[in-house]
Structures are given as C-alpha cells and as structure tokens.
C-alpha positions as CSV (number, residue, x, y, z in Angstrom):
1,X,106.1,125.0,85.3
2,X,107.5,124.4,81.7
3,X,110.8,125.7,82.2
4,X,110.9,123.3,85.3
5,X,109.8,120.3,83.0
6,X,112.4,120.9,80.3
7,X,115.3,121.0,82.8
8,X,114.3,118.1,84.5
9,X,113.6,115.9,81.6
10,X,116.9,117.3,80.0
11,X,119.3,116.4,83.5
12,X,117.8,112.9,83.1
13,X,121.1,111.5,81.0
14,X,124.1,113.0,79.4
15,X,123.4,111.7,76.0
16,X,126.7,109.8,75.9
17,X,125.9,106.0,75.0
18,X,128.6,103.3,76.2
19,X,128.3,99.9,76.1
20,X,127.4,97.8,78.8
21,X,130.7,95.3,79.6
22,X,128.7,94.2,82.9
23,X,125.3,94.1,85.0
24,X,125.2,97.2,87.0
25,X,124.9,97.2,91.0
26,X,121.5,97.6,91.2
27,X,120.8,94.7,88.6
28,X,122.9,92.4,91.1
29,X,121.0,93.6,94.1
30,X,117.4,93.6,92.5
31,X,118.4,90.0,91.5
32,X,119.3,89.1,94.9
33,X,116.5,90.4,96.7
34,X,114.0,88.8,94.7
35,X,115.7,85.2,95.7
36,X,115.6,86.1,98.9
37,X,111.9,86.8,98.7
38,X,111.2,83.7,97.1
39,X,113.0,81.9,99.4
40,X,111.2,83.3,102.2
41,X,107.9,82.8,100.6
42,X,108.7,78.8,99.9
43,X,109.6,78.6,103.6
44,X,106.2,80.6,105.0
45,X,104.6,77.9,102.6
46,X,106.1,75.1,104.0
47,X,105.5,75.7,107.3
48,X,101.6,76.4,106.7
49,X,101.2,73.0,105.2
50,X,103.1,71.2,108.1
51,X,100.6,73.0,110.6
52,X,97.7,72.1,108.0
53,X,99.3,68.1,108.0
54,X,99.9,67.8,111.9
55,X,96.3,69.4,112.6
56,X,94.8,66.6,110.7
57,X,96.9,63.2,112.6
C-alpha cells in the first residue's frame, strides 16, 4: 500500500518547470462552460419572472 502511494504521488509531474506563454485548453474550456451556465441560468430566471408578471395582469 506504500509502495503504491510513493509511485503514484511520484508519476504525478516530471519535475521540469516551464513557463506558461498561454492559458491551457482546459482553462479556455472551464471558462467557457461557466458562461454558458450563467447564461443559461439568466435566461431560466427571466422566464420565471415573466410567468410570475403575466400570472398577476
């Protein structure tokens, strides 16, 4: 179980720093997906207080 651990935790990087020149792929798409889900939240929002409004005249 220790053996297991210490190869695991010691595959984890190379060790071999370079600098970052640009966001990576997964930055981009994290970004991306969390407009989207704001997006779609403002909309769900919108169309709960337009039921709420046209209930009421």
């Amino acid at each position: 179980m220790i053996a297991h651990a210490a190869t695991a935790s010691g595959a984890a990087h190379s060790g071999v720093v370079r600098p970052r020149t640009a966001p990576e792929v997964s930055d981009v798409v994290l970004f991306a997906l969390a407009v989207i889900a704001v997006a779609a939240a403002r909309i769900a929002l919108r169309r709960r207080f337009a039921k709420k409004r046209a209930r009421r005249d």
